[in-house]
C-alpha positions in Angstrom: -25.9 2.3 -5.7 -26.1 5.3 -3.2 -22.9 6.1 -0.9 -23.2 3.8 2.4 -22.6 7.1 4.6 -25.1 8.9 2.9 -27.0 9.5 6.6 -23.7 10.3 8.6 -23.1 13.4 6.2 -26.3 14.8 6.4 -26.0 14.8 10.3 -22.5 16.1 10.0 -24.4 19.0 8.1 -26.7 19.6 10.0 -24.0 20.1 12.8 -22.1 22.7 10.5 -25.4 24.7 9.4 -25.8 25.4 13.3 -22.3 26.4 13.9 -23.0 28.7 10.7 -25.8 30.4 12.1 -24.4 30.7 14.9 -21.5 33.1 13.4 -24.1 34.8 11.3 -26.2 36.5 14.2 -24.3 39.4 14.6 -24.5 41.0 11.6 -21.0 43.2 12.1 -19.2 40.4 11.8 -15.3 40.7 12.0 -12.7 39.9 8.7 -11.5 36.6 10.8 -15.0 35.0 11.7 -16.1 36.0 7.9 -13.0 33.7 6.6 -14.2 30.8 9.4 -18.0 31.4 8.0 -16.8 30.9 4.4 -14.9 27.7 4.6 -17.9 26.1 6.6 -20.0 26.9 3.7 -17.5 25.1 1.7 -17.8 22.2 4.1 -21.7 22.7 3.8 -21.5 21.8 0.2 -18.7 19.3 0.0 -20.9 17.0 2.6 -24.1 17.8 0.4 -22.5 16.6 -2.8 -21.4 13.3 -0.4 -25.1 12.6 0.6 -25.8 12.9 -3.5 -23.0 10.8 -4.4 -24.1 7.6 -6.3 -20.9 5.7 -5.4 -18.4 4.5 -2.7 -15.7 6.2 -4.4 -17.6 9.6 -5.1 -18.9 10.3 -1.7 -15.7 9.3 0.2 -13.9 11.9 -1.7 -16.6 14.4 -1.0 -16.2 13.8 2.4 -12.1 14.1 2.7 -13.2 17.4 0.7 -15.4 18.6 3.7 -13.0 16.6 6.5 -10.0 19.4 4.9 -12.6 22.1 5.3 -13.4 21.4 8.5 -10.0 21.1 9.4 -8.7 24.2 8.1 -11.9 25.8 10.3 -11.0 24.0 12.7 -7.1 25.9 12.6 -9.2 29.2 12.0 -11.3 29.2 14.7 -7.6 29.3 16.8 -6.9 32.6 15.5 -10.0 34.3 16.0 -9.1 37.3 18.1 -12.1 39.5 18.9 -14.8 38.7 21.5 -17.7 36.9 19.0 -20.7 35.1 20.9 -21.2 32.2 18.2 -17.2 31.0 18.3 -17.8 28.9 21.0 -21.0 27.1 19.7 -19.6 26.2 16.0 -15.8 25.7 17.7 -18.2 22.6 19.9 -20.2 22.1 16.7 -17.2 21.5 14.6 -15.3 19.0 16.6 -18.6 17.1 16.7 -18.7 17.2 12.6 -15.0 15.8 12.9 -15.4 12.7 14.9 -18.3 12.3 12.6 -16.9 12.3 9.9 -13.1 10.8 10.4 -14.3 7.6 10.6 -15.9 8.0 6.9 -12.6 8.8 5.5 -10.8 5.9 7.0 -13.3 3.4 6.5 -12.4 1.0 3.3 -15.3 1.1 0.4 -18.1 -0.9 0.6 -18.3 -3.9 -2.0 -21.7 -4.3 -3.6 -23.0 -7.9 -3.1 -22.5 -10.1 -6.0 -25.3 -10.5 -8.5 -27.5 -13.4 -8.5 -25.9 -14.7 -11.6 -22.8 -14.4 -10.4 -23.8 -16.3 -7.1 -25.0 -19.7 -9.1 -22.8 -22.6 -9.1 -20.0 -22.9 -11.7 -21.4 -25.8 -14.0 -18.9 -28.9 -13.1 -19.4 -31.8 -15.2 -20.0 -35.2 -14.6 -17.1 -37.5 -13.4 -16.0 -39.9 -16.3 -17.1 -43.4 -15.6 -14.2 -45.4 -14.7 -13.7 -47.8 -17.9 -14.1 -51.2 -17.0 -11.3 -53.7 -18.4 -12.4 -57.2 -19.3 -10.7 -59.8 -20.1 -10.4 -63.5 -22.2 -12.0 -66.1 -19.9 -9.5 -67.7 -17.4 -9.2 -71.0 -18.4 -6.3 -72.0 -16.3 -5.8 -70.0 -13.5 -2.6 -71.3 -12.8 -1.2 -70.6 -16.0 -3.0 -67.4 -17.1 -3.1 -65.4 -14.2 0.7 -66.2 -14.0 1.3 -65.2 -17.2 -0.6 -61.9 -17.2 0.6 -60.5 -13.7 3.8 -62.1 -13.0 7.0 -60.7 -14.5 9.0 -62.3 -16.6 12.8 -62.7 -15.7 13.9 -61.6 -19.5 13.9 -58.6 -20.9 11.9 -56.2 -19.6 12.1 -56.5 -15.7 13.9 -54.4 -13.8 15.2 -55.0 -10.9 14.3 -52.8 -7.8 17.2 -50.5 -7.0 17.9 -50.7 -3.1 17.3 -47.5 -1.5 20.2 -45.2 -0.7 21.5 -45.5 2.6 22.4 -42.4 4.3 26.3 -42.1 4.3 27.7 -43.6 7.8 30.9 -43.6 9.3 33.6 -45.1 7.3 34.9 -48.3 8.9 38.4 -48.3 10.8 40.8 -49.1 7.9 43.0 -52.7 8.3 44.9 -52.6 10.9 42.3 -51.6 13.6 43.2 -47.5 13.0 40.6 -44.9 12.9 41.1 -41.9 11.3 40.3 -39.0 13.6 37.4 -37.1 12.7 37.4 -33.0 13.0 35.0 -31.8 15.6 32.4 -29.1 13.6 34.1 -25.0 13.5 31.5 -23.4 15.6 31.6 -19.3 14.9 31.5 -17.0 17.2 27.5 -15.9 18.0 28.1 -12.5 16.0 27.4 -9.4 18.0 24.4 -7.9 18.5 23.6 -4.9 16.4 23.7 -1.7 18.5 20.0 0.2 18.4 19.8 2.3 15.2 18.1 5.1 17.0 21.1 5.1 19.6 23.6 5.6 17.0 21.8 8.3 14.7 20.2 10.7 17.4 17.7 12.3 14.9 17.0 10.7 10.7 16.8 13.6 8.3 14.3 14.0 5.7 12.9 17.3 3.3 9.2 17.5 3.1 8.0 19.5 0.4 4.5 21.1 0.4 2.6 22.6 -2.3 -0.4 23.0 -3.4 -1.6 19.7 -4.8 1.3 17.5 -3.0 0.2 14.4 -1.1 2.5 15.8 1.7 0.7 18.1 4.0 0.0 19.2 7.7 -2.3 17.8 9.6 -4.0 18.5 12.9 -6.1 17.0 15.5 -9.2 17.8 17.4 -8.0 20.7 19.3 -7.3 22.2 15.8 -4.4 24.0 16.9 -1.3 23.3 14.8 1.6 22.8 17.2 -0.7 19.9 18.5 -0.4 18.6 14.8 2.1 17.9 12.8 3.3 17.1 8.9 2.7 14.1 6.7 5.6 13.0 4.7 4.6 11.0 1.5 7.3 9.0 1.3 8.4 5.0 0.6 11.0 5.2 3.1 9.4 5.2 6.1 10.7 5.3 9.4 9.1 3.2 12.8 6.7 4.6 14.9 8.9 6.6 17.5 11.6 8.0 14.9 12.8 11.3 16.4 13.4 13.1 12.8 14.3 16.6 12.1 12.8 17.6 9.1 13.5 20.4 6.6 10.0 21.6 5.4 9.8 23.7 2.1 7.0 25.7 1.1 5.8 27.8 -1.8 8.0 31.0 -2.4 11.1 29.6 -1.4 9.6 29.6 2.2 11.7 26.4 4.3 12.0 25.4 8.0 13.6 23.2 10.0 11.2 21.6 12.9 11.8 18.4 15.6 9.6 15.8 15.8 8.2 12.2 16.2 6.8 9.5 13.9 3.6 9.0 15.5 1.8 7.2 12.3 3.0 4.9 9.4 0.9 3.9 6.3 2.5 1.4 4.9 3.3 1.1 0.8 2.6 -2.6 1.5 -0.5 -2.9 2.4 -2.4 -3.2 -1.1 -5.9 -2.6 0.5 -5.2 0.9 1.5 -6.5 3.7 -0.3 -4.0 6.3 1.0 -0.4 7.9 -0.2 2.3 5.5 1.7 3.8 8.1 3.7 4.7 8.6 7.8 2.8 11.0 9.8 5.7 13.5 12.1 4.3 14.9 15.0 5.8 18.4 15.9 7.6 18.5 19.5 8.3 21.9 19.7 7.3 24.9 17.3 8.7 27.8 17.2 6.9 31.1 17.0 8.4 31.9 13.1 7.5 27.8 12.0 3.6 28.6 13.7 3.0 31.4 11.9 4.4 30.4 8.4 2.4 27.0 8.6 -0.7 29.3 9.5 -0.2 31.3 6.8 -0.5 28.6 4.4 -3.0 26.7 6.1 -5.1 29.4 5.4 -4.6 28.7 1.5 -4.4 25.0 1.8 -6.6 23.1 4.5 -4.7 20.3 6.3 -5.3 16.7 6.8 -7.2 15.7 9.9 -5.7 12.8 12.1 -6.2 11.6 15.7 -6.2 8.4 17.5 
């Protein structure tokens, strides 16, 4: 069994190797286009082990491989500061290789068909014949079939017990006097719960990144990371349209505090998901400091890719 999107990542190749060549003509090529140049090459490969891949499994994690890649480019390509003639061909090129290949990551994993074996009937066997009771020859139906169906009023019968009446009103007591009877406590209709949000302006959360951590950043199409965000993988996850401030701590002791916005959920529930539960927070405003310590580590670390 080959991977089902086999023919999407050789396209999606195809699209990198041009955006490749194209920051290879000039031969006096600056430090920050050589570091763009070397993760496409990683995405190059990544995407060529995916159109190899002889499983669902195998080639969908070769292409979140070359989706990070392409992400962390993606970032790159932002901070590129000399004049180069190829950035804006592979910065185009790129975003086409994303919306190629974000649908392949998100996609659930093709079931191979059921085997021909496996599609045959279950073997059910035949339905018991239904036994057949005969009896003695009626010689007097008057007197046999009497004797063999209808009950006898010894032992043995039992009478049929009358069905329980529902309990009614009990009747006036002599005298004609009613008892009064206690109209039904109705409670107060409780008060409505005030809005959560409106009590608790922001919810709090640390989010810590590392290297290998399910949390991460993540960015969009434009690539640029203030247009992105950070994905908490957590269990407690707030609604879509949480304002949160979030402490984010990174590697070295390196932690900052940034406003944002649930914008996506994945939900621990949902058994058919492939992904870390988690909530994605999208950044309302970044700072200059927060920018350019997430930049720095993007550099080390590529981020997720998400847009709607």
């Amino acid at each position: 069994m080959s991977y089902s999107g086999a023919s999407t990542a050789r396209q999606a190749r195809e699209n990198l190797s041009k955006a490749l060549a194209a920051l290879q003509e000039d031969p006096n090529i600056p430090p920050d286009v050589l570091a763009v140049a070397q993760n496409i090459a990683q995405a190059v490969g990544a995407l060529f082990e995916a159109e190899r891949a002889s499983s669902e499994p195998d080639g969908k994690a070769s292409v979140k491989s070359a989706l990070g890649f392409v992400s962390q480019t993606l970032a790159l390509l932002q901070e590129v500061r000399g004049q180069h003639a190829g950035v804006g061909t592979a910065t185009e090129a790129i975003a086409q290789t994303l919306s190629m290949l974000f649908p392949l990551s998100t996609q659930p994993s093709r079931v191979p068909p059921p085997s021909a074996q496996s599609q045959q009937p279950a073997y059910a066997p035949p339905p018991a014949a239904v036994p057949v009771v005969t009896g003695s020859p009626i010689t007097d139906a008057n007197t046999t079939m009497r004797d063999e169906v209808a009950p006898s009023h010894g032992a043995g019968f039992t009478a049929p017990i009358p069905a329980q009446q529902p309990p009614a009103a009990q009747a006036p007591a002599q005298g004609g006097f009613t008892p009064p009877v206690a109209a039904p406590r109705t409670s107060a209709p409780a008060p409505a719960e005030p809005s959560y949000r409106g009590d608790v302006p922001r919810e709090s959360l640390e989010v810590n990144i590392g290297a290998t951590t399910e949390s991460n950043f993540y960015v969009g199409f434009s690539g640029e990371i203030a247009e992105g965000g950070v994905f908490a993988a957590t269990y407690n996850i707030f609604p879509r349209g949480t304002k949160v401030r979030a402490l984010i701590t990174l590697p070295g002791n390196f932690e900052h505090t940034i406003l944002g916005t649930v914008r996506f959920v994945r939900d621990p529930m949902d058994m058919m998901s492939e992904s870390e539960p988690g909530m994605g927070i999208q950044f309302e405003s970044l700072d200059h400091e927060a920018r350019e310590l997430i930049l720095r580590f993007i550099r080390k670390r590529p981020p997720m890719f998400y847009d709607e």
